[in-house]
N, C-alpha and C positions, 0 to 999 in steps of 0.2 A: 260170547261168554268165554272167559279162559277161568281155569280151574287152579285152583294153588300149586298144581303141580307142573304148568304152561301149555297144557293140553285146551288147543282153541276148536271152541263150537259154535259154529254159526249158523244160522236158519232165516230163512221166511218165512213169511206166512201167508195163507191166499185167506182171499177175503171171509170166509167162515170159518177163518182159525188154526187150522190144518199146518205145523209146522213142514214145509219146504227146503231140498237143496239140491243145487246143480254140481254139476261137477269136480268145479273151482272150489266151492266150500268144500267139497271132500279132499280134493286135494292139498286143500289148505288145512285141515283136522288131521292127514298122514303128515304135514312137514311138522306140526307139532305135535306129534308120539315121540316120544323117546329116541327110538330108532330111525326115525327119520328116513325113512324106505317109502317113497314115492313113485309107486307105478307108473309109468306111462298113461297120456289121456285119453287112448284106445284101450286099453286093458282097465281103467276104470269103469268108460263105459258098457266094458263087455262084465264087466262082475254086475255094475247094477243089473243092467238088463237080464242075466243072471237068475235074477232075485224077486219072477213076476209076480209069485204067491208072496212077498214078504213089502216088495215095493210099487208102487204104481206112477207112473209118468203121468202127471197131472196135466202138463205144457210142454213143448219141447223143449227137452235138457232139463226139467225139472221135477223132482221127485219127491213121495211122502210116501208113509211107511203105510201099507195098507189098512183098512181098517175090516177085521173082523166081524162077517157077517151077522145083523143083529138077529136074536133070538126073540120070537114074539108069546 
């Protein structure tokens, strides 16, 4: 998806839904921001991994936003 403003988002999906992305999609959604500041593919992956409570490594190299433990 790119947005009217040229900001591109892209994802997968695993088989029950779950949007997914690896690296390259991310790296591809920093060369379109505005600013155009594209980290290094090592310091990308050192920010996601970063981010255990927020993201989860589903497969290697690919990531989806955790999901909040359900309440019964």
């Amino acid at each position: 998806m790119t947005s009217p403003d040229g900001v591109d988002v892209d994802v997968d999906f695993t088989a029950d839904g779950r949007e997914i992305f690896d690296l390259w999609r991310l790296g591809r959604y920093a060369r379109s921001l505005p600013s155009r500041a594209v980290p290094p593919a090592d310091a990308l992956r050192s920010a996601v991994e970063g981010l255990p409570d927020l993201l989860t490594e589903v497969r290697p190299g690919w990531f989806t936003v955790s999901r909040p433990p359900r309440h019964r």
